[in-house]
N, C-alpha and C positions, 0 to 999 in steps of 0.2 A: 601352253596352248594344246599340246600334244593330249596330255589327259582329260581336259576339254574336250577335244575331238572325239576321241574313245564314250565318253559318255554321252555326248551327242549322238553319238551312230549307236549306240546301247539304245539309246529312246526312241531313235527313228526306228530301227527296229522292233522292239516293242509295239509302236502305233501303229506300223503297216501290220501285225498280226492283228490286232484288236481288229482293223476295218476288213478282213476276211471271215467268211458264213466258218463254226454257227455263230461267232459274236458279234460279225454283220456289224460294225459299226462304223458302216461307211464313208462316214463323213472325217472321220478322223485321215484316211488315206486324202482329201483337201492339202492335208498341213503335213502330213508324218517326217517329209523329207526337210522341214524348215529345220530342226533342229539343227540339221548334219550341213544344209548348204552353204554356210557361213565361214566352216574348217574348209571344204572343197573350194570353195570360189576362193580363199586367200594363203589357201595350203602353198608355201614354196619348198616342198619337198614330194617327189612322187610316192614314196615308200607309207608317208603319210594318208596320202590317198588309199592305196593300197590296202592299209589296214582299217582305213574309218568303214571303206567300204567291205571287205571281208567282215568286219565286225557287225554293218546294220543288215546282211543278207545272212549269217550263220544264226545271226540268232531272229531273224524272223521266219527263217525255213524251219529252224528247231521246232516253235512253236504250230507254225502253220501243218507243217507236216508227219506231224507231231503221229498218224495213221498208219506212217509205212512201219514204224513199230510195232504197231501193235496186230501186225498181221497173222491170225489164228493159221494161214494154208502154209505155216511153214516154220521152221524152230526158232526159237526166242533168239539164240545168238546170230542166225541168218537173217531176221527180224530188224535187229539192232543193228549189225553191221549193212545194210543193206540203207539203212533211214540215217546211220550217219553219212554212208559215203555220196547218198544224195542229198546230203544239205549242203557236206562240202563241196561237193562239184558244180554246185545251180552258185556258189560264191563265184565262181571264177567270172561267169556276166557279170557282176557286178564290180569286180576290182577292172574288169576290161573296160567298162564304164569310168573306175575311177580315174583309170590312166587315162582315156581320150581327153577328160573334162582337165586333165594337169596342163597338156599342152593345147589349149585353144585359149587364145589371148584374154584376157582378164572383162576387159568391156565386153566382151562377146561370151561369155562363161554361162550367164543367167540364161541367155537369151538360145543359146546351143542345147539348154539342159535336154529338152521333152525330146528332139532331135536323136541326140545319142542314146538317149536309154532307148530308143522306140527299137534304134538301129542295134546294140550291144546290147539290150538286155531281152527283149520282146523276139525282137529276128532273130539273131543268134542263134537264142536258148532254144527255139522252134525249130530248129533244123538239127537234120543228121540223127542217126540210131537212137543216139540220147535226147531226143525234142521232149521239152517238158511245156506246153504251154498252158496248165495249169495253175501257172501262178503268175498269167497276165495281170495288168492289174485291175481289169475289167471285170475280175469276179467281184471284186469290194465291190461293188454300187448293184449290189446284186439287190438288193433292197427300195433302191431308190426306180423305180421303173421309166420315171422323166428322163431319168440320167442313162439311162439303157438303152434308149430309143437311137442313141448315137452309131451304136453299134451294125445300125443297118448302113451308113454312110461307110463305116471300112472297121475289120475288127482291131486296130490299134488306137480307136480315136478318141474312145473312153479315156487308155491311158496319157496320151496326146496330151488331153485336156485336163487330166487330174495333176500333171506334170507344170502345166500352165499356171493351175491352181497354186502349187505350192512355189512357184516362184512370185506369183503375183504377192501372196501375203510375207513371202520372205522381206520382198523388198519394201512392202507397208512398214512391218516392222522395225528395219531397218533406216528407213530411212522416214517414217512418221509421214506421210506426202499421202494427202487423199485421194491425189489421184490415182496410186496403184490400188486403194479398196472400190475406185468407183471403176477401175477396168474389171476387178475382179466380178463385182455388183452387176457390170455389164453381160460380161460372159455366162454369168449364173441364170440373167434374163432370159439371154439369148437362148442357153442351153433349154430353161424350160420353156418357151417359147414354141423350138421344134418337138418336144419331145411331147409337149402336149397333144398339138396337133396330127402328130404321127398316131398316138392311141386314140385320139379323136377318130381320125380317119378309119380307121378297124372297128371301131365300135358300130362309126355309122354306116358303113359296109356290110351290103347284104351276101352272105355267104349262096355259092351258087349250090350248095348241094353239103347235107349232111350224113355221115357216117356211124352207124352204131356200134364205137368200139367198146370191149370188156378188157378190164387189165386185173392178172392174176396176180397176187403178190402173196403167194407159199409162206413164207419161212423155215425154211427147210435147210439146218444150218450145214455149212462143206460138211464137217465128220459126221453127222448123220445122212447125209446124202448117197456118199460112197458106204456107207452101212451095209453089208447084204442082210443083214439078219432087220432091218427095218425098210430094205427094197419095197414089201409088197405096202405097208405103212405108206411110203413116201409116194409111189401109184395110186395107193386109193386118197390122199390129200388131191392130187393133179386131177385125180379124177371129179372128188368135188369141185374143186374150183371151177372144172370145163364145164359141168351140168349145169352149173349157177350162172356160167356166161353162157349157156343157149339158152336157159329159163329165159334170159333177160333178152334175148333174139338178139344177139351180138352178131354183127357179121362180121367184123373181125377180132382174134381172140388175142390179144400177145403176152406172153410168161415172159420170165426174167434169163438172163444170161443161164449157159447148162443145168437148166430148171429139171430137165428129168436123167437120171443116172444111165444113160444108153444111149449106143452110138445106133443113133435111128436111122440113118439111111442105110444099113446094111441090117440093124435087128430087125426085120420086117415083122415078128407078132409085135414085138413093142411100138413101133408106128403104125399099128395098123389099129392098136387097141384106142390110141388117141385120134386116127385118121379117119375111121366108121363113123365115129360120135359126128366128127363137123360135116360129113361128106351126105351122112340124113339130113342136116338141118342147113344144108349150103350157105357153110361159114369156113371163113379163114383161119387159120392158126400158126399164128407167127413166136417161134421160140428157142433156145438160148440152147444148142445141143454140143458136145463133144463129135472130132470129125478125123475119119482118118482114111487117108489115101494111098494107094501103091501106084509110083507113076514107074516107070522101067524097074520094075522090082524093089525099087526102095519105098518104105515106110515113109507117109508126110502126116505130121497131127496137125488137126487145125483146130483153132474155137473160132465154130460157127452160128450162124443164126439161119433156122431151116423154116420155109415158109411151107404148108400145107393146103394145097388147093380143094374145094370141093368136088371137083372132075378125080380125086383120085393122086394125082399126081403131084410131086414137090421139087422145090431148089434150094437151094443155100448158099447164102453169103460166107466168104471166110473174112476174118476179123484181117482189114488192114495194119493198124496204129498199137502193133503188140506193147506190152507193158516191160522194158527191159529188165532184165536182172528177175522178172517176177517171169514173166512168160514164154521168155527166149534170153538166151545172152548174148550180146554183141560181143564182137572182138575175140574173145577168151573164151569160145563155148567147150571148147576139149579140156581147158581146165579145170571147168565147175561142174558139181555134181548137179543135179535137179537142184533144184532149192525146194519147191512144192512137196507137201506129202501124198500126190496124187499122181498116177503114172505119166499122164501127157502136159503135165502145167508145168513149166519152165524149158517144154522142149517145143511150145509149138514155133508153125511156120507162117509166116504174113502171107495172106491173101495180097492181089492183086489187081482185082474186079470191083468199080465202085459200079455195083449190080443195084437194077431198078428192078421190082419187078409188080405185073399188071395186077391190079385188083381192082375189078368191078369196069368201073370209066375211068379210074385214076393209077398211078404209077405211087408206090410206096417203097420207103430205103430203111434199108434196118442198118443200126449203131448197134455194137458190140462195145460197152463199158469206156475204156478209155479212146475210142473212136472220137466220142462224143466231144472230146477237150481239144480236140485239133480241129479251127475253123474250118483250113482247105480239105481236109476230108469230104466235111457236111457239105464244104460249095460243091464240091465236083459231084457229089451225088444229086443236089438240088440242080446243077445243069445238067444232068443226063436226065434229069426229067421229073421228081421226087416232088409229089404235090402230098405228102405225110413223112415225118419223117419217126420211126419206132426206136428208141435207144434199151437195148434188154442189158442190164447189168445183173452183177451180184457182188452189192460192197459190204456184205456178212463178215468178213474177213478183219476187216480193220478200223471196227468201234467207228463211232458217232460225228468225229466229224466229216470224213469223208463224204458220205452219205450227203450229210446237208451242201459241202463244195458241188458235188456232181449233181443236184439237182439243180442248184444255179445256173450251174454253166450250161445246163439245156434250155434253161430261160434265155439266156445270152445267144445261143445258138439259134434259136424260135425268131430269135427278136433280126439278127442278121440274115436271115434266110427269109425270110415274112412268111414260113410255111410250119402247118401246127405241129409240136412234138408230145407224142407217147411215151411215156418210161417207163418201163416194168424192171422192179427193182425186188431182188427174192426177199430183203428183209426190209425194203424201204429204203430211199425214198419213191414212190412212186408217182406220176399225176398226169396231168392233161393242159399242156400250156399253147395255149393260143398267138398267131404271130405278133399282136401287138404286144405279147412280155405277161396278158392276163392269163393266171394260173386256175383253168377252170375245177384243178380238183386236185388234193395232194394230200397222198397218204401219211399215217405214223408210222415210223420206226418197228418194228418186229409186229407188227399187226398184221394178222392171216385175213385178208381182205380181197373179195372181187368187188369192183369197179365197175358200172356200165354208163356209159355216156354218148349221147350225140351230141359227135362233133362238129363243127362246122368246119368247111371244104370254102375256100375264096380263090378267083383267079387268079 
């Protein structure tokens, strides 16, 4: 039974990576967990548990996260070591899972499952320095946009229901009884049922007020950015792009995460050379700058997002939801050198302020990169008042699928917050997604492209 088990969590594993973006094949996460529920529900050994579940979360983070390796902002062996020791440690939810499901009584096992994972693997993993909720499981159905509409009822309910899913058909199988495929048939109605009529509802929703935003997407990769010898190069690219968004009368502009090589609230010719341009043609420009503070003599770096008013005047967000091990280190920061090959990346400090701020008649919040993946971020901005919400990244760093995860998950974001999201992304993905989950516009991967669109604005 024991080698049974191992290859049943080998498989579940496998099909939870297949139903995550880019091979999106959502529907697979339905079943993935059938394989492995059959050793769990009649395991009488915990250490059994232990391993089935270390086995189907090591080798689906391997795969899924398969990005933090291949991260260009810092050396191959930092690289590797960094992508193994987060796939091991996102296991431990998962065996904390296996243990609860050992001691909860046998008749109540199936029916406890979506419960515990929601509580051991979703909450958990979401908390504390190390919060990873990137690999909800509410990215899978990133595809399916019925099924995403759930997401405004509470952000665990996707996985709630996809956990319901795979116990419904376990127990089909198991036990051949039509009635567990007509509860499942039920729930699938039910599910599209609301999820229609929620897109319905937005469709037929007349927007009170539309916005003419421009999204710059550079490609302008890290080592040619901090380049001095291609500095003037990489200014006059920012510079096309800005001209292209007032050609098109943008009134608001947004660039991608540290889109320009300068720390602009203290360079003043460099923020002044991008500030003139919007401040004739009274437009905003929202974008992705490095930021450094002396607060009682000490040095604070931050990555920030600086807003540019046409009056003249700016603010800026500093990044709350830092990247650990990539952007700051928890716990152990006097033992590790930088990891980054660039002077403030691995030493910034987390912002504070879920800052709104005014533009026009509406209130606008800008997402810094991995901001974006943490729900309660985006809610607390959306309650202080956030009727747009900007995500500038830059996932140049770590190849192709990231890119397609983080645009999902702003869909997901869009869709529980009912308010529209902008992405500016330096090499892609970038677009324009509407609160019903419709993606009015989305970029290719390393495509040097400006973007103009009006948006629409709803109550």
């Amino acid at each position: 039974m024991k080698y049974k088990g191992i290859l049943a969590a080998f498989i579940s594993g496998i099909l939870l990576s297949l139903s995550y973006p880019p091979v999106s094949l959502g529907f697979v996460a339905w079943f993935f967990f059938v394989p492995l529920l059959h050793f769990l529900i009649n395991s009488n050994n915990i250490k059994d548990n232990i391993l089935f579940m270390f086995i189907a979360s090591i080798v689906s983070n391997l795969i899924i996260l398969n990005w933090i390796a291949i991260n260009s902002g810092t050396s191959v062996s930092a690289g590797f070591i960094s992508y193994i020791a987060a796939c091991f440690y996102l296991t431990i939810f998962w065996t904390f899972f296996g243990i609860a499901i050992y001691f909860i009584p046998k008749k109540y096992k199936l029916f406890s499952i979506p419960f515990i994972w929601i509580f051991f693997v979703e909450i958990l993993r979401n908390f504390g320095p190390l919060a990873f909720p990137w690999l909800d499981l509410s990215l899978t159905q990133s595809n399916y946009n019925i099924i995403l509409q759930l997401a405004s009822i509470h952000p665990n309910a996707i996985s709630f229901v996809l956990l319901i899913f795979n116990g419904l058909i376990y127990q089909y199988f198991k036990s051949k009884e039509i009635k567990f495929f007509a509860y499942f048939s039920i729930f699938l109605c039910i599910m599209f049922i609301y999820g229609k009529s929620q897109i319905q509802y937005y469709q037929n929703t007349e927007p009170k007020d539309y916005i003419n935003i421009s999204i710059g997407q550079p490609v302008i990769f890290p080592d040619e950015k901090w380049d001095r010898d291609l500095r003037k190069r990489n200014f006059e690219i920012m510079e096309s792009l800005l001209l292209k968004s007032l050609e098109d009368k943008a009134e608001i502009i947004v660039w991608p995460e540290v889109s320009v090589p300068s720390y602009l609230t203290t360079n003043v010719n460099d923020r002044l050379f991008f500030h003139n341009r919007i401040m004739d043609n009274n437009a905003f420009l929202i974008l992705g700058i490095p930021e450094s503070r002396f607060i009682n003599g000490q040095r604070f770096s931050y990555n920030s997002a600086m807003i540019m008013l046409p009056d003249g005047s700016f603010d800026t967000y500093q990044k709350i939801f830092l990247v650990p091990f990539a952007e700051y280190v928890p716990f152990f920061k006097s033992w590790f050198d930088k990891m980054n090959q660039f002077d403030d990346m691995g030493s910034f400090t987390p912002g504070s302020e879920y800052k709104v701020f005014p533009v026009k008649d509406y209130n606008v919040a800008t997402l810094i990169c991995y901001d974006s993946s943490n729900p309660k971020i985006v809610n607390k901005m959306v309650e202080n008042g956030a009727d747009i919400l900007f995500i500038v990244t830059n996932d140049s760093y770590v190849g192709e699928f990231m890119p397609y995860q983080h645009f999902e998950l702003a869909k997901i974001r869009a869709i529980e917050q009912r308010v529209p999201i902008i992405q500016s992304a330096n090499n892609g993905i970038s677009g324009i997604i509407l609160p019903s989950g419709e993606v009015l516009y989305k970029s290719r991967l390393n495509e040097r492209v400006v973007h103009t669109h009006n948006v629409p604005i709803y109550e």
